[in-house]
C-alpha positions, 0 to 999 in steps of 0.5 A, a space after each residue: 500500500 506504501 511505497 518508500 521513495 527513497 532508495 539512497 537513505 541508507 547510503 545517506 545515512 552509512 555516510 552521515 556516521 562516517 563522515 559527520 552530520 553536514 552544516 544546513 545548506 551543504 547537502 544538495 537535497 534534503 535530508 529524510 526523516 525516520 518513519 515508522 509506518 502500519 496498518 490498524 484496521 482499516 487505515 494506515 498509520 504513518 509516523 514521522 519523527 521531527 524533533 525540535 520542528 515548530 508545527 508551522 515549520 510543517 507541510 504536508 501535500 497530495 498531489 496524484 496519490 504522491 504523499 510529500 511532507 517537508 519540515 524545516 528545523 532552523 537554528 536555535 537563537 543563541 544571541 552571543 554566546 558561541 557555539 561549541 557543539 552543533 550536532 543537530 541537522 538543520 535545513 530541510 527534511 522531506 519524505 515522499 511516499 506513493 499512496 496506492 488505489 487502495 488508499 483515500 488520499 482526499 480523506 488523510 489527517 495529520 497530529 503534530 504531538 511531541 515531535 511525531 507528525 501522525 499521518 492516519 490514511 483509510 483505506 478507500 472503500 472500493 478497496 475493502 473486501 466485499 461479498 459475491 453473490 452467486 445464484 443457482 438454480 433455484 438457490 442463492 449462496 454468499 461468497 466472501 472475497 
């Protein structure tokens, strides 16, 4: 029903531990964002962690079954003071993700909640499982399909 899209996240990230996380505006795409993502009943639930990004710093788009979240984590205000260490990634992080037929796109909710942005995407109807009917002479029998 989902599909991920992006097939170099592992590299990026087998990269990122060797080489040290980039400053913002280094890498020329954005950066990913860990998701964890299941089905409970008769939707989807697709979870993102973004930590430390302002819910107004969060957009999440459908265009043609496409799925695209994009959140920006800026620089915190120090003032004065000079920084010493700076480990977490900031800029741009963006996830796309291929919504199949079997999912309602036009019908999608989204909770920002401690730095988890919850996707819950139902399952469209023409896609739950329904019942045949077959008839026979002179009797009639359910099918489950």
């Amino acid at each position: 029903m989902l599909m991920r899209t992006d097939p170099f996240r592992d590299l990026d990230r087998f990269t990122q531990q060797l080489l040290g996380t980039a400053a913002a505006g280094t890498w020329s795409r954005p950066n990913p964002m860990p998701m964890d993502a299941y089905r409970r009943g008769e939707e989807f639930v697709v979870c993102l962690d973004l930590p430390g990004v302002s819910p107004d710093a969060v957009d999440v788009g459908v265009e043609r079954n496409v799925l695209t979240v994009k959140a920006e984590r800026r620089p915190a205000e120090t003032g004065d003071a000079e920084m010493q260490i700076s480990e977490r990634p900031l800029g741009v992080f963006s996830r796309q993700l291929f919504l199949g037929d079997a999912l309602d796109a036009d019908d999608i909710k989204a909770d920002y909640d401690a730095g988890v942005l919850t996707l819950r995407i139902p399952v469209a109807e023409a896609a739950k499982p329904g019942k045949v009917e077959i008839t026979t002479a002179g009797r009639r029998k359910e099918i489950n399909a």
